[in-house]
ZASELUM-703611 format. One record per residue: residue number from 0; residue in one letter; x, y, z of N, C-alpha, C, O, CB in turn. Coordinates in Angstrom, 2 decimals. Glycine has a CB too. Example, Ala and Ser with C-alpha at 12.3 -4.5 7.8 and 13.67 -1.06 7.14 Angstrom:
2
   vexnu   vodren       n.x       n.y       n.z      ca.x      ca.y      ca.z       c.x       c.y       c.z       o.x       o.y       o.z      cb.x      cb.y      cb.z
       0        a     13.19     -5.69      7.80     12.30     -4.50      7.80     13.20     -3.30      7.80     14.24     -3.32      8.46     11.31     -4.47      9.05
       1        s     12.85     -2.25      7.08     13.67     -1.06      7.14     12.90      0.03      7.87     13.41      1.14      8.04     14.08     -0.60      5.72
This chain:
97
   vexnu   vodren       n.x       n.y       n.z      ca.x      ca.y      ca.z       c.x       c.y       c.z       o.x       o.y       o.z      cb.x      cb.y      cb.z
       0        x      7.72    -21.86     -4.02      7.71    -20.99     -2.86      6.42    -21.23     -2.08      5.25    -21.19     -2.45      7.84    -19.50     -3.28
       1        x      7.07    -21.55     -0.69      5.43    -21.85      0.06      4.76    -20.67      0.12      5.15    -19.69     -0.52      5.39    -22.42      1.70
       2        x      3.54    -20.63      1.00      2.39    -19.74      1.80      2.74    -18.87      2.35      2.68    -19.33      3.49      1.67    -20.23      2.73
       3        x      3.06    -17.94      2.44      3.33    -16.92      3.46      2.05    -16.48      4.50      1.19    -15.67      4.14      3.83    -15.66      2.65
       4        x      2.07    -17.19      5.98      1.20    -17.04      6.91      1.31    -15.94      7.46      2.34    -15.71      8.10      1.20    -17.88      7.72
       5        x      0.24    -14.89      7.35      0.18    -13.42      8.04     -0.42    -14.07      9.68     -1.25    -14.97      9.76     -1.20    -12.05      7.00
       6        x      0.22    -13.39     10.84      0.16    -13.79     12.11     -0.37    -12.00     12.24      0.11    -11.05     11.63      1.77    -14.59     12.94
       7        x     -1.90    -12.01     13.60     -2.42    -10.97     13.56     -2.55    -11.34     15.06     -3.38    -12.12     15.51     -3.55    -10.65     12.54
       8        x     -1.37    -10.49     15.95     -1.82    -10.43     17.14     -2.60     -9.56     17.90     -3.00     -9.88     19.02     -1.07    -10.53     17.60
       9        x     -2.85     -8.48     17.36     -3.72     -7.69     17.94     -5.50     -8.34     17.74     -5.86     -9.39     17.19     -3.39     -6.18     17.22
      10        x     -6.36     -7.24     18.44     -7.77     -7.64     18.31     -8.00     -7.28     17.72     -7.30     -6.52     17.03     -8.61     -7.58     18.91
      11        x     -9.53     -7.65     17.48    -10.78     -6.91     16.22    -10.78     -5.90     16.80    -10.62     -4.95     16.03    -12.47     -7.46     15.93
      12        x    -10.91     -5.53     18.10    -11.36     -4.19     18.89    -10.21     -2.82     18.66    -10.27     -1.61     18.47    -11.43     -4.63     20.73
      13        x     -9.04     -4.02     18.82     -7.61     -2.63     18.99     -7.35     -2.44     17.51     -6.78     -1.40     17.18     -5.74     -3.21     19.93
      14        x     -7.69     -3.31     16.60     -7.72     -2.85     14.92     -8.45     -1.53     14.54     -8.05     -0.44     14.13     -8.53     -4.02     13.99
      15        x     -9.83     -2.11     14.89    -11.16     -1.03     14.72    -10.83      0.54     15.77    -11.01      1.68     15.33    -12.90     -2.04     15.49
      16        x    -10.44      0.31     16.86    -10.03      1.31     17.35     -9.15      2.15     16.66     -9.40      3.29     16.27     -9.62      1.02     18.32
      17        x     -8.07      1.48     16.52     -6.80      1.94     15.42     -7.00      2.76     14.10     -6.49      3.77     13.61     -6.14      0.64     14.84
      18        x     -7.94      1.91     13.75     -9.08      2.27     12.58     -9.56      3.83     12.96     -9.55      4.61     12.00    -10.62      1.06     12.65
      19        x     -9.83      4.18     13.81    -10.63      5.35     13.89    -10.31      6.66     14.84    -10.86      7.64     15.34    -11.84      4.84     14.26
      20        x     -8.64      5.78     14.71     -7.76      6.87     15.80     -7.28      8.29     15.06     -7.41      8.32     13.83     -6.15      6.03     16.39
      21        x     -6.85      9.25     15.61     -6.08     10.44     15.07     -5.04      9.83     14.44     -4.95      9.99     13.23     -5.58     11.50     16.11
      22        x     -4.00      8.97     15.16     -2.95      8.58     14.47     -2.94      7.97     13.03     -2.27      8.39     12.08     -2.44      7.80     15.21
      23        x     -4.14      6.49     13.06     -4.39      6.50     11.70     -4.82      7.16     10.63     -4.48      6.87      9.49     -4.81      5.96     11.61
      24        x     -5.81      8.32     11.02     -6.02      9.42      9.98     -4.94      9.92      9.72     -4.69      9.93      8.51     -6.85     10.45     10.28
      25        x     -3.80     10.56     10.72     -2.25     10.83     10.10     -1.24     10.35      9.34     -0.41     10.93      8.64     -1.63     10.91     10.76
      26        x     -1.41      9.32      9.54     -0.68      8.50      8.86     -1.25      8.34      7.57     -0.54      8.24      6.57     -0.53      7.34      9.52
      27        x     -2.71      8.32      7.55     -2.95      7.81      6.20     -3.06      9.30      5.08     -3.44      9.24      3.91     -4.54      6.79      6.29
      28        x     -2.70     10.35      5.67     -2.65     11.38      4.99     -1.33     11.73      4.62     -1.07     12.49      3.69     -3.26     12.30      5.58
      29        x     -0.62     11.26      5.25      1.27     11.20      4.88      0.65     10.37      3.69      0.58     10.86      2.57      2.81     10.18      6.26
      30        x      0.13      8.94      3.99      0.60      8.39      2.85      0.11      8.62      1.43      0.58      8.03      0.46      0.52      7.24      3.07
      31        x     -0.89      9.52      1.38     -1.56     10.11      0.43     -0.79     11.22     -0.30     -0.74     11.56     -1.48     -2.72     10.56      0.98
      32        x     -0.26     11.63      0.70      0.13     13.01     -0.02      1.95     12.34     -0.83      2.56     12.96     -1.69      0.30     14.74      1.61
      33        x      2.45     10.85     -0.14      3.41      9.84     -0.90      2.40      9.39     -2.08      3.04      9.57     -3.12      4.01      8.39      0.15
      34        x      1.09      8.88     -2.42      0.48      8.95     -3.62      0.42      9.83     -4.78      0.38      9.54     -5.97     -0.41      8.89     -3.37
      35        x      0.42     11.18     -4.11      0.28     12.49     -4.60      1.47     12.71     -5.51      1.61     12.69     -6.74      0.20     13.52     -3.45
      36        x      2.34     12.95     -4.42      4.11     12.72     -5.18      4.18     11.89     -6.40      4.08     12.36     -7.54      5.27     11.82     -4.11
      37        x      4.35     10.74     -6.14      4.60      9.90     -6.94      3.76     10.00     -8.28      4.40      9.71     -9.29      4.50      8.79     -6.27
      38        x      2.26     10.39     -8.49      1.80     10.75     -9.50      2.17     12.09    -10.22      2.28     12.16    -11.45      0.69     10.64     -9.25
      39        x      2.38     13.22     -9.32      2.80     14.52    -10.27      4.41     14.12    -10.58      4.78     14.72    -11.59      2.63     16.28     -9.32
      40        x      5.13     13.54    -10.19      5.94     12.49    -10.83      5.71     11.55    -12.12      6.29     11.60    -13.21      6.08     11.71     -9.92
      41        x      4.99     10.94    -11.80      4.48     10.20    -13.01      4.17     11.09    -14.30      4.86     10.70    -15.25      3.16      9.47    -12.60
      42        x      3.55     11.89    -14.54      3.15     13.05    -15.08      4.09     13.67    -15.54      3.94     14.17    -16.66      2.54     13.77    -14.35
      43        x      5.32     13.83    -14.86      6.17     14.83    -15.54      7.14     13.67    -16.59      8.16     13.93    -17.23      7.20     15.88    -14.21
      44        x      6.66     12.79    -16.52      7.60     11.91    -17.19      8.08     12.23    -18.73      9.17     12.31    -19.29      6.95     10.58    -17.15
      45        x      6.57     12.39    -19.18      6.80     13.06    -20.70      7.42     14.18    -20.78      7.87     14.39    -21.91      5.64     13.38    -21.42
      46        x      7.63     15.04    -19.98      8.51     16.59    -20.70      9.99     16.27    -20.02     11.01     16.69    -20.57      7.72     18.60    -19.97
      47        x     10.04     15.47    -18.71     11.67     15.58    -19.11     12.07     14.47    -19.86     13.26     14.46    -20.17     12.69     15.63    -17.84
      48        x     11.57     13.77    -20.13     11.75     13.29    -21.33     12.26     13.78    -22.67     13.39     13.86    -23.14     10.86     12.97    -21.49
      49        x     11.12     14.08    -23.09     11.71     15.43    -24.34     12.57     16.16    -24.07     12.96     16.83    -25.03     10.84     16.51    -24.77
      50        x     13.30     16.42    -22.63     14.68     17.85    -22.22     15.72     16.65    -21.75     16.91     16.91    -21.61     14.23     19.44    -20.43
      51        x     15.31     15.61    -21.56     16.80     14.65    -21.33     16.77     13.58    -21.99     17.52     12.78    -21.44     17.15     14.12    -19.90
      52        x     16.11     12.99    -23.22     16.05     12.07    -24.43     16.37     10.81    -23.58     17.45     10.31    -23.90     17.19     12.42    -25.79
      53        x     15.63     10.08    -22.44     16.10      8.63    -21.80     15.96      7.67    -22.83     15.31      7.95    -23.84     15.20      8.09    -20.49
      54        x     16.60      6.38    -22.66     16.41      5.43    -23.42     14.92      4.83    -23.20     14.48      5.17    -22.10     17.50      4.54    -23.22
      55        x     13.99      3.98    -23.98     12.93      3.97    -23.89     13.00      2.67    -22.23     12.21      2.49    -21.30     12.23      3.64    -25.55
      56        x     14.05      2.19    -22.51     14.27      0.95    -21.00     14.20      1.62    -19.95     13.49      1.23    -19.03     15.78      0.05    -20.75
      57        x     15.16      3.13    -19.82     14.88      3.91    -18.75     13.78      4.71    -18.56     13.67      5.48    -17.62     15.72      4.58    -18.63
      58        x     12.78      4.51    -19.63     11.22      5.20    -18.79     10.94      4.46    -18.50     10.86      4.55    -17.28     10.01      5.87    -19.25
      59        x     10.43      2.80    -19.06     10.15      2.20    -18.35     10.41      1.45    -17.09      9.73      0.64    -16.46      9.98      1.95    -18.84
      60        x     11.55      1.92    -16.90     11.92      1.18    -15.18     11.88      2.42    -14.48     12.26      2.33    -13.31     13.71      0.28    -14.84
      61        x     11.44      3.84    -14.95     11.10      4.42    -14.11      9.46      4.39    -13.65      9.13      4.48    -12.47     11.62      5.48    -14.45
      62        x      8.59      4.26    -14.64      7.42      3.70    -14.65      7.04      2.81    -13.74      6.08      2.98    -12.98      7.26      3.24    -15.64
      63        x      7.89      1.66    -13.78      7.71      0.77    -12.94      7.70      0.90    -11.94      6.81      0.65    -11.14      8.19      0.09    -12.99
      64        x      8.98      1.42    -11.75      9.40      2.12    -10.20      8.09      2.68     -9.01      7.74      2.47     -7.84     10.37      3.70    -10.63
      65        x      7.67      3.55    -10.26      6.18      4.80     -9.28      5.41      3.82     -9.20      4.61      3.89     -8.26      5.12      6.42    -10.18
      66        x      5.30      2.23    -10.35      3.93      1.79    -10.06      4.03      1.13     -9.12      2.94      0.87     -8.61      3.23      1.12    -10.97
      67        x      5.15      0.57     -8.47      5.48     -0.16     -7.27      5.20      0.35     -6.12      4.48     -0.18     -5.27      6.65     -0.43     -7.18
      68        x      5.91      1.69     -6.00      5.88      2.82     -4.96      4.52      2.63     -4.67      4.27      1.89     -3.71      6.28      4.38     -5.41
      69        x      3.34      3.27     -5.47      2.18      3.47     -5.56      1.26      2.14     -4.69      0.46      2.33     -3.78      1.98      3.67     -7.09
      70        x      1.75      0.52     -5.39      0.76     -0.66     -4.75      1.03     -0.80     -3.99      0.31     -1.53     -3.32      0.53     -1.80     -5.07
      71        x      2.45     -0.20     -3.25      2.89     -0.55     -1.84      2.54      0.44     -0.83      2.82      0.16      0.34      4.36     -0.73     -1.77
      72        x      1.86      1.78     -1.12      1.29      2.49     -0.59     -0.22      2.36      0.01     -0.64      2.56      1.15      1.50      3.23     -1.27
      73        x     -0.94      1.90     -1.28     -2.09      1.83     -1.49     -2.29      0.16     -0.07     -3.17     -0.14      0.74     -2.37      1.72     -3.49
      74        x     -0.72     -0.58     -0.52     -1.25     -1.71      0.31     -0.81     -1.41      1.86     -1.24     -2.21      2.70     -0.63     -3.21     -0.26
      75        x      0.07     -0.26      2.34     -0.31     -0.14      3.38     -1.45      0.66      4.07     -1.74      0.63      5.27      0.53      0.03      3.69
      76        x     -2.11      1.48      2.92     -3.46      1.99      3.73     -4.52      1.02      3.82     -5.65      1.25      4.24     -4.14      3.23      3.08
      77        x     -3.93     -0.39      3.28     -5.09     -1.42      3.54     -5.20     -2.17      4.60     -6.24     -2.52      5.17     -5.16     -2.30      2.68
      78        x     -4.01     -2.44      4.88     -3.05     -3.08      6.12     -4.36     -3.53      7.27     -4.81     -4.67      7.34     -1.69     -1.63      6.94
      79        x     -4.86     -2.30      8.18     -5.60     -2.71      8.86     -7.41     -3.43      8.52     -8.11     -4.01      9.35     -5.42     -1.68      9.55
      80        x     -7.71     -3.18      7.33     -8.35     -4.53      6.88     -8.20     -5.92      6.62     -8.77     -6.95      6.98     -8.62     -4.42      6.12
      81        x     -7.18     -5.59      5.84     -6.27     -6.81      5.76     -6.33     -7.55      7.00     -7.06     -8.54      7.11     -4.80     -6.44      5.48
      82        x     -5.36     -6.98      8.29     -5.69     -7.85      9.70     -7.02     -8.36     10.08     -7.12     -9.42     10.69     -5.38     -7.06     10.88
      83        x     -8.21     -7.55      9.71     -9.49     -7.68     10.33     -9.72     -8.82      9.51     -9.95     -9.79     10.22    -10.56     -6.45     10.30
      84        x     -9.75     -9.18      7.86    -10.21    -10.46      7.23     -9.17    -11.09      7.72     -9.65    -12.04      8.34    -10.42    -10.60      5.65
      85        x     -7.66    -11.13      7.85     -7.07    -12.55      8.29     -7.55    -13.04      9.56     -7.58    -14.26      9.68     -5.56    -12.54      8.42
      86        x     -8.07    -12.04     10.97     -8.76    -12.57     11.96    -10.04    -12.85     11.75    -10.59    -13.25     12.78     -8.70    -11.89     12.90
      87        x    -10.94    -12.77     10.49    -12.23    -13.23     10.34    -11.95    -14.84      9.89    -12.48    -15.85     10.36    -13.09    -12.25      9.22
      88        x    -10.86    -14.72      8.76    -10.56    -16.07      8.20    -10.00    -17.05      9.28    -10.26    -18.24      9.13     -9.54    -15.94      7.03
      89        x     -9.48    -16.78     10.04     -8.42    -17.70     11.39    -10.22    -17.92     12.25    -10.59    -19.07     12.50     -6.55    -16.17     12.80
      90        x    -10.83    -17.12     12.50    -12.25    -17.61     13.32    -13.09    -18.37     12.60    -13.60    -19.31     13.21    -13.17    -16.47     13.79
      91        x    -13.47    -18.19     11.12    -13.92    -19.26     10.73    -13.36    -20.74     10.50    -13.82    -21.81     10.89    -14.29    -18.88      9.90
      92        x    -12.16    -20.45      9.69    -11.18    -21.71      9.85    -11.30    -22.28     11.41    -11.20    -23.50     11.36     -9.47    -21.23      9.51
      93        x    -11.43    -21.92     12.47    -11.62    -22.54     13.78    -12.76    -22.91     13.52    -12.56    -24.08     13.17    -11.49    -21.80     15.03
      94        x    -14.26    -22.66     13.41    -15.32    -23.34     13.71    -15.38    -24.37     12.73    -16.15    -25.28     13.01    -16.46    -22.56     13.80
      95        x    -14.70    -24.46     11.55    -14.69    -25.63     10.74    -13.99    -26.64     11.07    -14.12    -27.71     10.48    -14.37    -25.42      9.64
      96        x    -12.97    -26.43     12.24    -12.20    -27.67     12.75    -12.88    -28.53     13.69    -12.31    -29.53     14.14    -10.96    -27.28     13.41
């Protein structure tokens, strides 16, 4: 499987702006309080457990499940860093050409 090239059309400026907008504080508090969930979730795993006896395959693919939920959360509150190093890496990669 090749490279998967992240393409970042916005600026450093409209990132960083973005960065420090109302909207992104909103958003990133939705997605917290989807962190939130998913852990007092996680948590309850052991007692319904003990009140609905799952097979040990079905905790663990529920396990899995939250831990997925969770890196895919965590990786969109990263998102706009993420853009800022792929436009740091695309500007240096230019002065080395």
């Amino acid at each position: 499987m090749g490279d998967i090239i992240l393409t970042v059309r916005s600026t450093r400026e409209q990132i960083e702006e973005f960065k420090s907008s109302i909207l992104w504080k909103d958003i990133k508090r939705e997605l917290g309080a989807w962190k939130k969930g998913f852990q007092i979730e996680q948590q309850s795993i052991v007692s319904d457990a003990a009140e609905t006896n799952p097979s040990t395959a079905t905790v663990l693919m529920h396990l899995g499940d939250l831990n997925g939920r969770m890196k895919a959360v965590n990786y969109m509150i990263q998102l706009p860093d993420i853009f800022l190093q792929v436009l740091e890496d695309q500007k240096n990669e230019l002065k080395h050409k």
